[in-house]
Structure formats: C-alpha cells, structure tokens
BALUMFI-740793 format. One record per residue (C-alpha): x, y, z; residue number from 0; residue in three letters. Coordinates in nm, 2 decimals, m for minus. Layout:
// residues N
   east  north     up  nr rest
      X      Y      Z NUM  ALA
...
***
This chain:
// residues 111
   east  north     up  nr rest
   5.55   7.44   7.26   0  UNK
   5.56   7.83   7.31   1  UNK
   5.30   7.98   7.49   2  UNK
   5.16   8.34   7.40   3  UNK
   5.01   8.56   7.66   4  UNK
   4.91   8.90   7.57   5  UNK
   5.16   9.05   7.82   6  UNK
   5.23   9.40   7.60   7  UNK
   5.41   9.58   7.88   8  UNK
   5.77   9.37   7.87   9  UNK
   5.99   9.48   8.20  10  UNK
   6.12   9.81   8.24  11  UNK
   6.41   9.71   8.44  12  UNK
   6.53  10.08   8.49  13  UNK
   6.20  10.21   8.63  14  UNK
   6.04   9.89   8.83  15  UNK
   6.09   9.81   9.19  16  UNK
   6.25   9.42   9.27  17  UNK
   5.93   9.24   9.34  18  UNK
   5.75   9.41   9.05  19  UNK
   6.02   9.35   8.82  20  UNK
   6.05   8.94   8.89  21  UNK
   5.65   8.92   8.92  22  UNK
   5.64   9.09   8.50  23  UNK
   5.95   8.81   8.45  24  UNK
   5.75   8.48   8.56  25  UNK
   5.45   8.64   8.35  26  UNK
   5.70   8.68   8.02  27  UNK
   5.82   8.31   8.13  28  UNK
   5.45   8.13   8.09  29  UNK
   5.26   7.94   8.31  30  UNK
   5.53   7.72   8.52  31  UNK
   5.69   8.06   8.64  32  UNK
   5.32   8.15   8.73  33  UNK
   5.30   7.85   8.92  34  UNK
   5.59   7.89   9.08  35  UNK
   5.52   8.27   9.15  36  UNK
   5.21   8.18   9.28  37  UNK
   5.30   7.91   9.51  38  UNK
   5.58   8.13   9.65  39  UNK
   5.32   8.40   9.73  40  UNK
   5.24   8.21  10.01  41  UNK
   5.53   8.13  10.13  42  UNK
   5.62   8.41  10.35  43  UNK
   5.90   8.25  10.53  44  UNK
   6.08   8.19  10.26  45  UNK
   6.08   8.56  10.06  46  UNK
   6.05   8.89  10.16  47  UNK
   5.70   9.01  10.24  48  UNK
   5.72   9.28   9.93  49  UNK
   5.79   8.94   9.70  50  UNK
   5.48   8.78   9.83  51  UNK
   5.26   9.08   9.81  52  UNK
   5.34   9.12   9.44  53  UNK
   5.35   8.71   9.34  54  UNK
   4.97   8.72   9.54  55  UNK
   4.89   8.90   9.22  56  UNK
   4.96   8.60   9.03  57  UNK
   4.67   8.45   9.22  58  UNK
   4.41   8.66   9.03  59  UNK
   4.59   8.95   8.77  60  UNK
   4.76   8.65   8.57  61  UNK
   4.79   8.71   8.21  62  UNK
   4.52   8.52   8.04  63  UNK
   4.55   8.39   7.64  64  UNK
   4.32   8.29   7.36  65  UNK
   4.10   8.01   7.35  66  UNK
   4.24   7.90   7.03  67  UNK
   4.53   7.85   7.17  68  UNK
   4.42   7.64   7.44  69  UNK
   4.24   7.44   7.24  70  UNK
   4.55   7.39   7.02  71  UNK
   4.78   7.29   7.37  72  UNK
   4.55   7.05   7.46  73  UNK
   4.55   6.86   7.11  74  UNK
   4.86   6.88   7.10  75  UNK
   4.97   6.73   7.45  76  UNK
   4.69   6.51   7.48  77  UNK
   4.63   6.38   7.13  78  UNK
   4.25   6.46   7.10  79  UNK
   4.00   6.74   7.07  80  UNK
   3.87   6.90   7.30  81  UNK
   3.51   6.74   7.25  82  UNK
   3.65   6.40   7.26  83  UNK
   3.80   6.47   7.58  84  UNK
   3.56   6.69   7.80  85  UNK
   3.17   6.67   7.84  86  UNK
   3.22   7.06   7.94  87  UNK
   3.49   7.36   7.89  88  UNK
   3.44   7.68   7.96  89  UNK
   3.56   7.90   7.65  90  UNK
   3.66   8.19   7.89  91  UNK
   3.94   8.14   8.10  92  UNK
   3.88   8.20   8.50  93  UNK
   4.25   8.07   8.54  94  UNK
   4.55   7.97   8.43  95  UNK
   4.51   7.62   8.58  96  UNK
   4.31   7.37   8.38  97  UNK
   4.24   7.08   8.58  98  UNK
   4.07   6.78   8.50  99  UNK
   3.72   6.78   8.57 100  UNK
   3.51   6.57   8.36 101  UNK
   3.63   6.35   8.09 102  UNK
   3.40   6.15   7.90 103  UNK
   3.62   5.82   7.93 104  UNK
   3.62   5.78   7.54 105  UNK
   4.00   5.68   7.58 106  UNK
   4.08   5.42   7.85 107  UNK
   4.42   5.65   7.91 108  UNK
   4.16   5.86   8.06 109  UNK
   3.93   5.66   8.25 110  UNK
***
C-alpha cells in the first residue's frame, strides 16, 4: 500500500537547513516517519534541540490526505467498510492517527 499526501513542495536539499530538510523527508516517507518524527520531538535528550523544534511541527502541520483514500486503507487492511466497522468517523481529518474508538462489534475480531 502507498500512501499519497498532498506534500507539493518535495526537499530542496540545497536551500533547507538540517532539521527542516529531515522534518520535509519523514513527511515524503508517510505516516510511520511521522510517527517516528513526532515521537522524537519530544525527545530532547536524544536530538538536537533545532531537530525537536522542527519534528514538534509534526504534532499539528502534518500533511493531511483525502478521505477517499482513507476509506480505501481501511478496507483494505481491515477487510470491511467503513460502516460495518465504526458507529461514527469523522470525514475530516484532525490527525494522522486513527485510533479505535467505537466499533460496532459486527465482527467478533473486533469485539
């Protein structure tokens, strides 16, 4: 599966500073890199402070995508529409994280 996130400014690795430069990287990358980026944001003992500062925008400024296309991921990882498996989804994304938050127990997988 390939994600797709509108990202349409691709690294300029001439004219970016470091921390800018591996924050655009993890966006190009998809959602673990965010993750990862994110997590490391707050990890201040183990990166430079400049690192953090610019992964802490991963926290709030991370690239977003289409709802079609989450509603394809999810069929396709968990077997079943969206309806099937959630009494409520928000169509617009907040964040990248999708958690589980309601299903309707309609497959005992998911109970």
């Amino acid at each position: 599966m390939t994600y797709k996130f509108n990202n349409k400014d691709k690294v300029d690795r001439l004219n970016t500073s470091g921390p800018v430069r591996v924050r655009k990287i993890f966006e190009e990358l998809g959602p673990t890199y965010i993750k990862l980026g994110q997590l490391l944001s707050m990890r201040h003992d183990l990166i430079p402070l400049e690192y953090a500062a610019e992964f802490a925008k991963l926290q709030d400024e991370a690239p977003s995508f289409e709802f079609e296309e989450v509603e394809l991921i999810i069929r396709e990882e968990l077997g079943h529409p969206i309806e099937e498996l959630y009494e409520c989804f928000e169509k617009k994304t907040t964040c990248l994280c999708i958690y589980w938050a309601g299903a309707q127990g309609k497959d005992k997988r998911w109970r």
